[in-house]
PDB file of N, CA, C and O in Angstrom:
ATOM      1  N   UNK A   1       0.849  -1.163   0.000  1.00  0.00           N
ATOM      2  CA  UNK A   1       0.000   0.000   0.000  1.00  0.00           C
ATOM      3  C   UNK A   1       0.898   1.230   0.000  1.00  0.00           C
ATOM      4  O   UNK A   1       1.654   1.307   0.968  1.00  0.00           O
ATOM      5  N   UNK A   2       0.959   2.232  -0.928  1.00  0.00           N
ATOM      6  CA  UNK A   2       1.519   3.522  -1.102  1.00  0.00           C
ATOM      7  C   UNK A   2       1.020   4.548  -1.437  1.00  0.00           C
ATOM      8  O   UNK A   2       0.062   4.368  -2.189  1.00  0.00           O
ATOM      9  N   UNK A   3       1.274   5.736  -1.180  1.00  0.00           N
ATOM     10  CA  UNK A   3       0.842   6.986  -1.966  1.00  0.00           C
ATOM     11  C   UNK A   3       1.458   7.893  -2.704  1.00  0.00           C
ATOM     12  O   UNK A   3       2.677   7.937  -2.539  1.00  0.00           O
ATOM     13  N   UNK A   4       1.008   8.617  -3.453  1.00  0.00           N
ATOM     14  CA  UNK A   4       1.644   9.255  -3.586  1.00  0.00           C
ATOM     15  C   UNK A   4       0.978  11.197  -3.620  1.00  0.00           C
ATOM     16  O   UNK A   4       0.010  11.529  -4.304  1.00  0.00           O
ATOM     17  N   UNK A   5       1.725  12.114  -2.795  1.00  0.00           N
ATOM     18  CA  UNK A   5       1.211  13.211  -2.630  1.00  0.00           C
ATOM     19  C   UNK A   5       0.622  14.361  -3.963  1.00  0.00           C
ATOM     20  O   UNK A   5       1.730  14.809  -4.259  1.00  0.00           O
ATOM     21  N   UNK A   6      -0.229  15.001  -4.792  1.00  0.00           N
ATOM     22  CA  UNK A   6      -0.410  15.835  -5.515  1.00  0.00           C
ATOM     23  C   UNK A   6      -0.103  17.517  -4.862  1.00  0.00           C
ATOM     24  O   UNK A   6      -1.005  18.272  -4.498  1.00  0.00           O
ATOM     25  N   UNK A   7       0.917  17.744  -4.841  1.00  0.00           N
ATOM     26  CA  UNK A   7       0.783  19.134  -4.227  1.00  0.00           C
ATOM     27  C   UNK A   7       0.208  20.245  -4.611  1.00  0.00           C
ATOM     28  O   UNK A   7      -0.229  20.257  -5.762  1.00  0.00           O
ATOM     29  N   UNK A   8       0.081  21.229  -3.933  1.00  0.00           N
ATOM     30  CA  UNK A   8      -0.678  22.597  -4.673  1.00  0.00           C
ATOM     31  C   UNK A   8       0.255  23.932  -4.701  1.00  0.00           C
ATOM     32  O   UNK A   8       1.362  24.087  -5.216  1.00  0.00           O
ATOM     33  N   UNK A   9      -0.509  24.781  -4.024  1.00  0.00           N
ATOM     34  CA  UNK A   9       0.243  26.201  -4.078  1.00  0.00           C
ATOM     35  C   UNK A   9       0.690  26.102  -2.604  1.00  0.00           C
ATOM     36  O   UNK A   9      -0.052  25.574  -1.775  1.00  0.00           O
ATOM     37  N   UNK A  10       1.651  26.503  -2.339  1.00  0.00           N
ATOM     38  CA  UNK A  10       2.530  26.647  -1.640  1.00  0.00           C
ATOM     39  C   UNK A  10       3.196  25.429  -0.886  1.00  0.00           C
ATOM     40  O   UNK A  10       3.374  25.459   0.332  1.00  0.00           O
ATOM     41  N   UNK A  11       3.593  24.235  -1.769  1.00  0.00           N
ATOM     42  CA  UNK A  11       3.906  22.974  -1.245  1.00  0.00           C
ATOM     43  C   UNK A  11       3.055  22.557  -0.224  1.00  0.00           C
ATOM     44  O   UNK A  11       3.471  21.738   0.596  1.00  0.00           O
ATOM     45  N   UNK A  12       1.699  23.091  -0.141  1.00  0.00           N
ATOM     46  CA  UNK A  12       1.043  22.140   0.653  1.00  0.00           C
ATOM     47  C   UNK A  12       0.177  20.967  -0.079  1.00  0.00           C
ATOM     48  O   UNK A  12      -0.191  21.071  -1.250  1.00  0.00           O
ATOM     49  N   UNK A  13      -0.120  19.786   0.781  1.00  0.00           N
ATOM     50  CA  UNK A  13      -0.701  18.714  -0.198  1.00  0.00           C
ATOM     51  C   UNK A  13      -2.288  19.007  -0.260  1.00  0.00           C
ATOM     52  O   UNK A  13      -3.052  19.261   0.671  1.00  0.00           O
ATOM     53  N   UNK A  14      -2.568  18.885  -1.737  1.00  0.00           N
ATOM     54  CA  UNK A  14      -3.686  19.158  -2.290  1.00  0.00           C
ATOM     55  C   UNK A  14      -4.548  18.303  -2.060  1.00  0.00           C
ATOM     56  O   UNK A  14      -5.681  18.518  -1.630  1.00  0.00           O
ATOM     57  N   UNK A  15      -3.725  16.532  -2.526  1.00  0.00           N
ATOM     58  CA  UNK A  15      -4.741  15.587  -2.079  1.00  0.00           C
ATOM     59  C   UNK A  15      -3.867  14.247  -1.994  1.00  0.00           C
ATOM     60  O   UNK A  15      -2.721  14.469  -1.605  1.00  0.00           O
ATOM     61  N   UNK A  16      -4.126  13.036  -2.245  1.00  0.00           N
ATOM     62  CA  UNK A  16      -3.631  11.841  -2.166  1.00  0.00           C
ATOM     63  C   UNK A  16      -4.312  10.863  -3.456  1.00  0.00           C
ATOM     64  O   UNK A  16      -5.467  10.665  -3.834  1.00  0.00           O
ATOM     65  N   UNK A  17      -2.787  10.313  -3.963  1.00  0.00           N
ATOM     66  CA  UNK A  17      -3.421   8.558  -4.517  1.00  0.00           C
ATOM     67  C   UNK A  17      -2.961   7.831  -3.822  1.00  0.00           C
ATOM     68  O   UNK A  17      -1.841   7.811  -3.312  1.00  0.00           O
ATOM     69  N   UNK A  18      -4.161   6.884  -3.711  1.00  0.00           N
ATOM     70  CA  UNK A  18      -3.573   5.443  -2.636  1.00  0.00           C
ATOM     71  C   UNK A  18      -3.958   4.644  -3.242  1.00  0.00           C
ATOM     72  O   UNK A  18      -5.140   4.451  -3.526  1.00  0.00           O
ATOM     73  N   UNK A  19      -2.435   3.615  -3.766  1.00  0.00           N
ATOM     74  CA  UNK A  19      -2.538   2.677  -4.253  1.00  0.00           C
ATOM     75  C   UNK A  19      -2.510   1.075  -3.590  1.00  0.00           C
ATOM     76  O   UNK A  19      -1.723   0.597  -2.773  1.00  0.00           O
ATOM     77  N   UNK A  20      -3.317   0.652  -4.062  1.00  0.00           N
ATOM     78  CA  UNK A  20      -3.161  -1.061  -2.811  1.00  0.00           C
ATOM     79  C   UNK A  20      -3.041  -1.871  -3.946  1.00  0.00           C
ATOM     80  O   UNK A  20      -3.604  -1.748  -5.034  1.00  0.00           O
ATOM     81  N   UNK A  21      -2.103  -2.858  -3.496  1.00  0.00           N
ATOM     82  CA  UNK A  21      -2.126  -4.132  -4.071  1.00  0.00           C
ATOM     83  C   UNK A  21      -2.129  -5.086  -3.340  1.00  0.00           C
ATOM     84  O   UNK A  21      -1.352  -5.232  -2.396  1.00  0.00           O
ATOM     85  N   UNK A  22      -3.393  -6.212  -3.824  1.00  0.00           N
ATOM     86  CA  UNK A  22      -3.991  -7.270  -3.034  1.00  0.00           C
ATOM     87  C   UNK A  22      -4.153  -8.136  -3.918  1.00  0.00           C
ATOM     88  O   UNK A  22      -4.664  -7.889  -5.011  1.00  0.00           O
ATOM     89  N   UNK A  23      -3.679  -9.422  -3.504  1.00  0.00           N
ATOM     90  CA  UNK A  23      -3.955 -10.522  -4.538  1.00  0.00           C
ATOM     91  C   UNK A  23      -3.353 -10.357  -5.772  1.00  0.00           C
ATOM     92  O   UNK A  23      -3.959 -11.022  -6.611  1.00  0.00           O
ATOM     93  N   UNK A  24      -2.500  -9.805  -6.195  1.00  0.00           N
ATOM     94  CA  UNK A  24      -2.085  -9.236  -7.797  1.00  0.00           C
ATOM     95  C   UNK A  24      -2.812  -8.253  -7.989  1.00  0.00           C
ATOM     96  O   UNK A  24      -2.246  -7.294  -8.512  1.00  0.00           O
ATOM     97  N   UNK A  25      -4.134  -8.118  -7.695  1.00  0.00           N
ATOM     98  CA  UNK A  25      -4.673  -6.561  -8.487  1.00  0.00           C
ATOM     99  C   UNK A  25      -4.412  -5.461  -7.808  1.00  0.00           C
ATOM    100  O   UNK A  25      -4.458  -5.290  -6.590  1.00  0.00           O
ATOM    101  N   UNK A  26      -4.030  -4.438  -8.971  1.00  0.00           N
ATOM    102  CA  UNK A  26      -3.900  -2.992  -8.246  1.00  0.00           C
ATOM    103  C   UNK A  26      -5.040  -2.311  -7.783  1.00  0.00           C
ATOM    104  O   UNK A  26      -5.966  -2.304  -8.595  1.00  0.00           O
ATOM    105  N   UNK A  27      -5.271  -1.661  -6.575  1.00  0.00           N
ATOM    106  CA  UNK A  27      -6.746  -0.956  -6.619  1.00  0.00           C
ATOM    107  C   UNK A  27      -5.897   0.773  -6.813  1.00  0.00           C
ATOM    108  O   UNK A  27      -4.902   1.121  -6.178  1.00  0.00           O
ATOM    109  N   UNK A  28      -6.590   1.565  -7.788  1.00  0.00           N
ATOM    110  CA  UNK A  28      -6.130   2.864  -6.867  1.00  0.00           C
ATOM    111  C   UNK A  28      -7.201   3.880  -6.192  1.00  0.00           C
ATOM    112  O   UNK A  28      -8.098   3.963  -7.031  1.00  0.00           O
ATOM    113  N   UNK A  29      -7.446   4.471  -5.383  1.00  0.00           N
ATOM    114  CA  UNK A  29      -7.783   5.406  -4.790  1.00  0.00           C
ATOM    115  C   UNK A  29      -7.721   6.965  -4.740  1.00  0.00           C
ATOM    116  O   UNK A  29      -7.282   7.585  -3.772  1.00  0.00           O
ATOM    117  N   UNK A  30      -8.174   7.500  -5.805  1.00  0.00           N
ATOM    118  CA  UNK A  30      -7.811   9.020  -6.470  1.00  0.00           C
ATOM    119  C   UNK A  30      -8.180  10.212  -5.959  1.00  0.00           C
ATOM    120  O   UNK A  30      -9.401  10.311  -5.835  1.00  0.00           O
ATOM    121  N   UNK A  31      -7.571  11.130  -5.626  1.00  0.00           N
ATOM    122  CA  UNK A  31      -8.348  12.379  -5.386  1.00  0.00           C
ATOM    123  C   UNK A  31      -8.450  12.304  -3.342  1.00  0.00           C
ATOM    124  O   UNK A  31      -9.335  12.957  -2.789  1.00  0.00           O
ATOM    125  N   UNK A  32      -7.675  11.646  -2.685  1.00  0.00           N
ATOM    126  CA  UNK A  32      -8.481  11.366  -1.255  1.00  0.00           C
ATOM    127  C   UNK A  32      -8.225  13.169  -0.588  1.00  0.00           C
ATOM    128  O   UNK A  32      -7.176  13.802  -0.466  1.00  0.00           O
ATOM    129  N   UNK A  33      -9.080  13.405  -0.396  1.00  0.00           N
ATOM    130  CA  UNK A  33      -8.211  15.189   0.433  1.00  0.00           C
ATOM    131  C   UNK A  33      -7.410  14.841   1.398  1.00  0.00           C
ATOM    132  O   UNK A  33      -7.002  13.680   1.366  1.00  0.00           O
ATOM    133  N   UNK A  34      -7.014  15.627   2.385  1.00  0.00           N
ATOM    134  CA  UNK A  34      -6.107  14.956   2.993  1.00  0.00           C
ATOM    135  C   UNK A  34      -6.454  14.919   4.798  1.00  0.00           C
ATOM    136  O   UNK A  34      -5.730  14.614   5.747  1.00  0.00           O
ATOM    137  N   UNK A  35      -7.819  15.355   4.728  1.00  0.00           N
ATOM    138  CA  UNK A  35      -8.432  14.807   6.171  1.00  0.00           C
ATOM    139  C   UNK A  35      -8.492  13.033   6.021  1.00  0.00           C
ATOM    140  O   UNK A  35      -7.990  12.107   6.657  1.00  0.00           O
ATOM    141  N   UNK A  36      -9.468  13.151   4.715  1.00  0.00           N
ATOM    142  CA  UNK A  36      -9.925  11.846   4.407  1.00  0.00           C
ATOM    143  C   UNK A  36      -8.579  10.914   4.278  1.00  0.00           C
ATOM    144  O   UNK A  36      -8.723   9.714   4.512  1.00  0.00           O
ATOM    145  N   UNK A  37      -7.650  11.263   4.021  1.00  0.00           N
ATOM    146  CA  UNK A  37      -6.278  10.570   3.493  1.00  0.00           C
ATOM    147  C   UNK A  37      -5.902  10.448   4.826  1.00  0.00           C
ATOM    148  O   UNK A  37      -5.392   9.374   5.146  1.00  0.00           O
ATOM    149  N   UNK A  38      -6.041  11.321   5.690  1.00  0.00           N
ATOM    150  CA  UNK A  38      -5.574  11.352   7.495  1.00  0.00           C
ATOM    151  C   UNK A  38      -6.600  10.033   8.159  1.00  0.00           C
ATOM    152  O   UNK A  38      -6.121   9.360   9.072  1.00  0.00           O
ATOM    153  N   UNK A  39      -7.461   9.841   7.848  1.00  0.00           N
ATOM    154  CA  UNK A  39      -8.796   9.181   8.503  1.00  0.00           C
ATOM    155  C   UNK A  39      -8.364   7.764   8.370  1.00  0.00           C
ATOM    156  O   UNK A  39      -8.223   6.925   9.259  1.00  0.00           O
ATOM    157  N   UNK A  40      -8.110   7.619   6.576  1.00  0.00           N
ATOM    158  CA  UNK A  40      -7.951   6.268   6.285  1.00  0.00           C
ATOM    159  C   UNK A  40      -6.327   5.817   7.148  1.00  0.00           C
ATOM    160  O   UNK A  40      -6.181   4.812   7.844  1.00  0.00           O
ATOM    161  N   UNK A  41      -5.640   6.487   6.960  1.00  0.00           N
ATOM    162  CA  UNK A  41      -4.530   5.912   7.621  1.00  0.00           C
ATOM    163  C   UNK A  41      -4.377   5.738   8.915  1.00  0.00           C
ATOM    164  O   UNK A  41      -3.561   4.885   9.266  1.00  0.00           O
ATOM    165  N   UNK A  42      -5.051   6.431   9.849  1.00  0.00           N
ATOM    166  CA  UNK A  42      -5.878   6.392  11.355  1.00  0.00           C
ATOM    167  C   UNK A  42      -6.220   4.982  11.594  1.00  0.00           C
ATOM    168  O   UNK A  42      -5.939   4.200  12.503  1.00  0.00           O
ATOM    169  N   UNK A  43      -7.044   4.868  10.299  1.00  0.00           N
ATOM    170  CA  UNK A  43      -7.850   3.221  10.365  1.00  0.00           C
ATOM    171  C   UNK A  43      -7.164   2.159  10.261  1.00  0.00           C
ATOM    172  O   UNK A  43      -7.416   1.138  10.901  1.00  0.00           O
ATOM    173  N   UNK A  44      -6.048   2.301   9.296  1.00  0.00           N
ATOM    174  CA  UNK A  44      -4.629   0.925   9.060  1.00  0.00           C
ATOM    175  C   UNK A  44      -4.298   0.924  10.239  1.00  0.00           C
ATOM    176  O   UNK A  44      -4.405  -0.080  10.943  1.00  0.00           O
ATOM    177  N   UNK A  45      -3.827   2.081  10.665  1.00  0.00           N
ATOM    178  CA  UNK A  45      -2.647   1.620  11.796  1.00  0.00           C
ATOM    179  C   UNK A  45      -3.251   1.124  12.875  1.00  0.00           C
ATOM    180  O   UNK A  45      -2.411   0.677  13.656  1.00  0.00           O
ATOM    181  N   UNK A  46      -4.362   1.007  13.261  1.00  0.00           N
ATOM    182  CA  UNK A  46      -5.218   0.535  14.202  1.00  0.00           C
ATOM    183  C   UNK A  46      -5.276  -0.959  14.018  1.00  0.00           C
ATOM    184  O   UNK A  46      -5.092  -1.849  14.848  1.00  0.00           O
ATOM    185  N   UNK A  47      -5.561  -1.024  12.802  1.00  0.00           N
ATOM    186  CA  UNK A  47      -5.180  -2.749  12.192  1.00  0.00           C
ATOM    187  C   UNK A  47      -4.371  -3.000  11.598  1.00  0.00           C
ATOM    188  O   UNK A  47      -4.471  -3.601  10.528  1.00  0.00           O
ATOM    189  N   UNK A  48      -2.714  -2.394  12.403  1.00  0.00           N
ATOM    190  CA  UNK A  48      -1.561  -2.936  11.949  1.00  0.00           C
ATOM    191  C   UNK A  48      -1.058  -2.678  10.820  1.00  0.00           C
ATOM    192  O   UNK A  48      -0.189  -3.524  10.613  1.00  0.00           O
ATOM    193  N   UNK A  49      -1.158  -1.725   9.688  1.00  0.00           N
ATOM    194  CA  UNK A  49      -0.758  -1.911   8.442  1.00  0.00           C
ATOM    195  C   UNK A  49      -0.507  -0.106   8.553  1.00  0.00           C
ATOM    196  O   UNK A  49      -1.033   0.702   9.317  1.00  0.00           O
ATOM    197  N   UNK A  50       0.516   0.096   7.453  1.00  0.00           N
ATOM    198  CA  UNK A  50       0.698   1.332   7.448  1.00  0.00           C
ATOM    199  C   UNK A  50       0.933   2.114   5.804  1.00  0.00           C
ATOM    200  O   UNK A  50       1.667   1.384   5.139  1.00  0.00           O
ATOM    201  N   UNK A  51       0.599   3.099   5.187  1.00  0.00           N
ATOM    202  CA  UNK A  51       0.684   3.486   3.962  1.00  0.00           C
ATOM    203  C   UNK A  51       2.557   4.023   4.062  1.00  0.00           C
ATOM    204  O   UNK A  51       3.244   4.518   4.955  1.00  0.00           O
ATOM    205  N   UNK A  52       2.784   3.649   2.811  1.00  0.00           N
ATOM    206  CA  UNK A  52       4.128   4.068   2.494  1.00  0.00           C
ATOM    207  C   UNK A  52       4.093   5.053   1.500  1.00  0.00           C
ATOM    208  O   UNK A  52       3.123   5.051   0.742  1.00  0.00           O
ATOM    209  N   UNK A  53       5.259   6.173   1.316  1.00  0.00           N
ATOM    210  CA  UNK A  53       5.477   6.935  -0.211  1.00  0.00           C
ATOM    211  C   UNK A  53       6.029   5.733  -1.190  1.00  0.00           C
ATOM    212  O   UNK A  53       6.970   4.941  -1.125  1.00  0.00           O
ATOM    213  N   UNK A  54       5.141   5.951  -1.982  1.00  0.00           N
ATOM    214  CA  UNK A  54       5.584   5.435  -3.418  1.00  0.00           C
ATOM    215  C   UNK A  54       6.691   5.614  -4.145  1.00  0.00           C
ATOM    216  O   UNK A  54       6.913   6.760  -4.538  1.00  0.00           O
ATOM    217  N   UNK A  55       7.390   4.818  -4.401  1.00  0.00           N
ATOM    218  CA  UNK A  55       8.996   4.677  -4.449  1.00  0.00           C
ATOM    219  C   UNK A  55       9.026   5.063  -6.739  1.00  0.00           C
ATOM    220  O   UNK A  55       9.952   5.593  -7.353  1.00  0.00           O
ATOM    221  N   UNK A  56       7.838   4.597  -7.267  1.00  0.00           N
ATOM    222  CA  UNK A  56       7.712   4.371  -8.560  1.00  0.00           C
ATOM    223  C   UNK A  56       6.794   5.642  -9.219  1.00  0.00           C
ATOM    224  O   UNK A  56       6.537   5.658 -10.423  1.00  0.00           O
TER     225      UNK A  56
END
């Protein structure tokens, strides 16, 4: 699971893609703002898993 940041005006982040891969398929996740991008990752780490920056 990775993201990667879209920035805006003044290097702050505009929004998030979060990409998962499960089973071989890619899911992606487009556009998350970045409460919602704060929320979901709130929710992994609660069940152990954590989003990474996207290396690709």
């Amino acid at each position: 699971m990775c993201y990667k940041v879209i920035m805006g005006r003044n290097f702050r982040p505009y929004a998030y893609n979060v990409f998962i891969n499960y089973q071989g398929v890619k899911y992606e996740i487009p556009y998350l703002e970045p409460e919602d991008y704060g929320a979901l990752r709130q929710v992994l780490k609660g069940r152990g898993m954590d989003i990474s920056e996207c290396t690709a």
